[in-house]
VEXPAVEX-80837 format. One line per 3 residues: their letters; for each residue y, x, z of C-alpha. Coordinates in nm, 2 decimals, always signed. Layout:
<sites>
A	Y X Z  ...
</sites>
This chain:
<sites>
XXX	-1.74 +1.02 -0.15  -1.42 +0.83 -0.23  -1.17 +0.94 -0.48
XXX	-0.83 +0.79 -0.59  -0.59 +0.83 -0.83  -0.24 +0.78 -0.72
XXX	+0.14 +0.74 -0.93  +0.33 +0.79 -0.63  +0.65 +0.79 -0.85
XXX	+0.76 +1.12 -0.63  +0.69 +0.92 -0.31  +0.95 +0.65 -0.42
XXX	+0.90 +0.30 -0.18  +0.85 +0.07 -0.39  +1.03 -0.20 -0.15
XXX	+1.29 +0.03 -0.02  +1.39 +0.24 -0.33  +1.38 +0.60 -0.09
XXX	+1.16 +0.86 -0.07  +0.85 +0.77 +0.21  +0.59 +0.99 +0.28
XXX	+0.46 +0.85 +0.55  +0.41 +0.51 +0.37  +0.25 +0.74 +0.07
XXX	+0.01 +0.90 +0.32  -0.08 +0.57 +0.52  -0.21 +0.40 +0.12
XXX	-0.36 +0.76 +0.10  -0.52 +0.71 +0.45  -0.61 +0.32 +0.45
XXX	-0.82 +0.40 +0.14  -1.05 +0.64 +0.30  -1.02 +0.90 +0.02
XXX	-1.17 +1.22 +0.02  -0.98 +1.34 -0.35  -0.68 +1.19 -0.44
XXX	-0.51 +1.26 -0.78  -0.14 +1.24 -0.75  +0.11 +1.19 -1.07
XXX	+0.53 +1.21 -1.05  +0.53 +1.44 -0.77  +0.78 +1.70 -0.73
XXX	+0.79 +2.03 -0.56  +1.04 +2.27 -0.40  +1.38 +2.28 -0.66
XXX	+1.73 +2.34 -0.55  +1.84 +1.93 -0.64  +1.83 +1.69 -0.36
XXX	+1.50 +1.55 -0.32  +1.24 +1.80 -0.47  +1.05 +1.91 -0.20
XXX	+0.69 +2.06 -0.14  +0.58 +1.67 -0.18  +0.14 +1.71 -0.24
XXX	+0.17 +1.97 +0.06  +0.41 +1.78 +0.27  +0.15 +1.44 +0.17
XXX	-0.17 +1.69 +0.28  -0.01 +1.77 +0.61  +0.02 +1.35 +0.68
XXX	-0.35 +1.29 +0.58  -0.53 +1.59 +0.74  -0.63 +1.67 +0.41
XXX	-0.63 +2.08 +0.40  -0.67 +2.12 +0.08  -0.40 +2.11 -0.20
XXX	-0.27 +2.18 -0.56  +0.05 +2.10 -0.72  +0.06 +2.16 -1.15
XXX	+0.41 +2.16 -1.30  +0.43 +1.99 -1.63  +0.79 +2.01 -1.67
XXX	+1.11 +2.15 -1.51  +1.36 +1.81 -1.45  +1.76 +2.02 -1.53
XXX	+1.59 +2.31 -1.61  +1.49 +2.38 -1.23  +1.32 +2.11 -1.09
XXX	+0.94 +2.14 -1.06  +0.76 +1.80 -1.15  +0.42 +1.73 -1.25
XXX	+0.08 +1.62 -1.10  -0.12 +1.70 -0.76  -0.43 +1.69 -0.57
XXX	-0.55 +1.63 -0.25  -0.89 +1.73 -0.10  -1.10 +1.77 +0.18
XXX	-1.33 +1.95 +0.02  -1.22 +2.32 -0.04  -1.06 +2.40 -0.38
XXX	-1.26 +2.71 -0.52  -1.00 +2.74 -0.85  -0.72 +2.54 -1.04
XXX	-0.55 +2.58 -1.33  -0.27 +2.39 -1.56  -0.31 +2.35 -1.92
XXX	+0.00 +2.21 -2.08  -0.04 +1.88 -2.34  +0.12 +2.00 -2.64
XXX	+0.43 +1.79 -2.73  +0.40 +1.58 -3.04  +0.54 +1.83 -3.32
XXX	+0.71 +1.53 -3.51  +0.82 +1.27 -3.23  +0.72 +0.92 -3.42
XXX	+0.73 +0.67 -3.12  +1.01 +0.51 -2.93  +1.01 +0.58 -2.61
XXX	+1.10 +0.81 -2.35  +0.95 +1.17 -2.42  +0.85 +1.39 -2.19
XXX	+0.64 +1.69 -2.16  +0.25 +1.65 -1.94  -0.01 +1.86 -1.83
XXX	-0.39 +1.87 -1.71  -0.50 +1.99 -1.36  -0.82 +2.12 -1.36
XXX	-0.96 +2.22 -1.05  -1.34 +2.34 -0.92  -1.46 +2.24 -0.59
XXX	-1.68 +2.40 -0.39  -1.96 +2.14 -0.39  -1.93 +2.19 -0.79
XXX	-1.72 +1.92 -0.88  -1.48 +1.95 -1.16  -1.17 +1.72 -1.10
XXX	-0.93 +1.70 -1.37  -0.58 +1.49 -1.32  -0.35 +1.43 -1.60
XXX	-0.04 +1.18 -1.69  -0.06 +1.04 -2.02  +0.30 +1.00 -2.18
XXX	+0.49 +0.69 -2.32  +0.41 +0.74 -2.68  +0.08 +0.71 -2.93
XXX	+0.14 +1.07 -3.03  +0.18 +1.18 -2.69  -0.12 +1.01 -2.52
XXX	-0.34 +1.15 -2.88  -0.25 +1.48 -2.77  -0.33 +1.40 -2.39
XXX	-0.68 +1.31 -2.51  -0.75 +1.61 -2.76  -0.62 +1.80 -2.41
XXX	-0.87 +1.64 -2.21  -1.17 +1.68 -2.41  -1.27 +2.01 -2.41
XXX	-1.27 +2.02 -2.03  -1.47 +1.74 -1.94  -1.82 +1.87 -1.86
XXX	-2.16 +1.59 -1.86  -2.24 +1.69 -1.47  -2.02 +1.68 -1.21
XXX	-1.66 +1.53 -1.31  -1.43 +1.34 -1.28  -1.11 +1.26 -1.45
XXX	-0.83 +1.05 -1.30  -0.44 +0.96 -1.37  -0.17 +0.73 -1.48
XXX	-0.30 +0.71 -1.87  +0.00 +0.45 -1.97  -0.26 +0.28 -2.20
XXX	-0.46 -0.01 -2.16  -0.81 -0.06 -2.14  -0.89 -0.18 -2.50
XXX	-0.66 +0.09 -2.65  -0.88 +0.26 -2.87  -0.71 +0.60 -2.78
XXX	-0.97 +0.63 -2.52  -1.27 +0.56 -2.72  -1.35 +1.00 -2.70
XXX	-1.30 +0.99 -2.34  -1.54 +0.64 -2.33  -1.80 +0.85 -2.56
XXX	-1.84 +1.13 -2.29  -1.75 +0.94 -1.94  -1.84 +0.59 -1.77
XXX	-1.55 +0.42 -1.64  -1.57 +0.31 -1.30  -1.36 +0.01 -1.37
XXX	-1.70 -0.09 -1.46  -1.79 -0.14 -1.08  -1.51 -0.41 -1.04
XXX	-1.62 -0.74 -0.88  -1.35 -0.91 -1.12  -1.06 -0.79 -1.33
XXX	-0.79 -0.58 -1.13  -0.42 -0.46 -1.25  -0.25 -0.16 -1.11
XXX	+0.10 -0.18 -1.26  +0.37 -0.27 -1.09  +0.26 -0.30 -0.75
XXX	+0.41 -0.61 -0.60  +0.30 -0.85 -0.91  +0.07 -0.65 -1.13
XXX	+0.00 -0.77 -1.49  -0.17 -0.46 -1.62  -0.43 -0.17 -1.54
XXX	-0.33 +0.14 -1.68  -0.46 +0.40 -1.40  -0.80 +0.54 -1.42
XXX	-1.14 +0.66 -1.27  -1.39 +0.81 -1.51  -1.67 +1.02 -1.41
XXX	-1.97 +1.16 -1.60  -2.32 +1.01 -1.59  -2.48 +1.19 -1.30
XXX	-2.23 +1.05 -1.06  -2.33 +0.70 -0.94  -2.03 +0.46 -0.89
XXX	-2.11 +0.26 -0.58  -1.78 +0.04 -0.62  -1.45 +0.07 -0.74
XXX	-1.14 -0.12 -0.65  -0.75 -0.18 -0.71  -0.63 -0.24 -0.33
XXX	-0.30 -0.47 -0.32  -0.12 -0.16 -0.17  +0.26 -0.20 -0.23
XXX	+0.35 +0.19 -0.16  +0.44 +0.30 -0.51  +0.56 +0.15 -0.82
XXX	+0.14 +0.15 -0.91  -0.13 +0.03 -0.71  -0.40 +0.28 -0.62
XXX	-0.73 +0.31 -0.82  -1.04 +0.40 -0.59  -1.37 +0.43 -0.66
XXX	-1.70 +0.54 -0.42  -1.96 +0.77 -0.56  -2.25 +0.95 -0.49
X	-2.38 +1.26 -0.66
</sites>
């Protein structure tokens, strides 16, 4: 099975600066996956632009099965959040908000995330999230995270804005293997066209066996896909 995790930067090409699906669907498709967590997608909103972008992406790559999870509402009516793709059928999903920080002590942009947590029906628990900016945003991200991760059968993908030493993911280490692990040598995701650092992930519990894992030099988005093959 191949999964991928995916900043798509609401379908923004990267080179061109508009929004591209089909570009977004052919890294989707030249990749192979079979689950692909999405981050910075939008969904229907009265602005220009905010379309039903993870079903429009799951009508390009045959994938049938789809969730969008709102994390935040861009001018108060503009649905934005994360997304998944599957071709395996979706039995549940749910979004659980990541509290904002209740004293804001970091500098940069804030804004407000959320988990998707979805079941699928060959068991698997897939969990997307988009970590924030800030230290106090991405502690709350992982205190989020936590109590949904399960030791069988899961996996737990996203944009975490943190880099692989950052102790912030030291919890998430404890209870999952990261598939980075599986790299032949050292790959960066972020930006796409000249990368100089990984800050997208792959973790999955013990039982799953991680085959290989990879950073393709896809220019699509702003981030480089993260893939990874496993068995279960």
């Amino acid at each position: 099975m191949n999964i991928m995790t995916f900043n798509t930067q609401h379908c923004r090409n990267y080179i061109t600066r508009v929004i591209d699906y089909p570009v977004m669907a052919d890294a989707i498709l030249a990749c192979g996956a079979d689950i692909v967590g999405l981050n910075e997608m939008r969904a229907e909103g009265p602005a220009e632009g905010y379309e039903p972008q993870v079903e429009t992406l799951a009508c390009l790559t045959g994938m049938e099965y789809y969730r969008f999870a709102e994390a935040i509402r861009i001018g108060g009516d503009n649905p934005y959040g994360n997304g998944l793709l599957s071709r395996i059928p979706i039995d549940s999903a749910e979004v659980i908000p990541v509290p904002d920080p209740e004293e804001k002590t970091g500098s940069e942009w804030y804004e407000t995330r959320c988990l998707l947590k979805a079941r699928l029906a060959n068991g698997l628990t897939v969990l997307v999230i988009h970590f924030g900016l800030n230290p106090d945003e991405q502690e709350n991200a992982v205190k989020t995270v936590l109590p949904h991760l399960t030791d069988e059968r899961c996996i737990l993908m996203g944009d975490f804005n943190v880099l692989p030493e950052d102790p912030v993911l030291a919890p998430i280490r404890a209870r999952m293997r990261d598939t980075a692990e599986a790299f032949a040598a050292p790959l960066l995701s972020f930006p796409s066209d000249t990368p100089d650092r990984k800050i997208d992930y792959v973790f999955v519990s013990p039982d799953i066996e991680v085959i290989s894992a990879d950073i393709p030099a896809i220019v699509a988005s702003d981030h480089r896909p993260h893939t990874a093959k496993i068995r279960l």
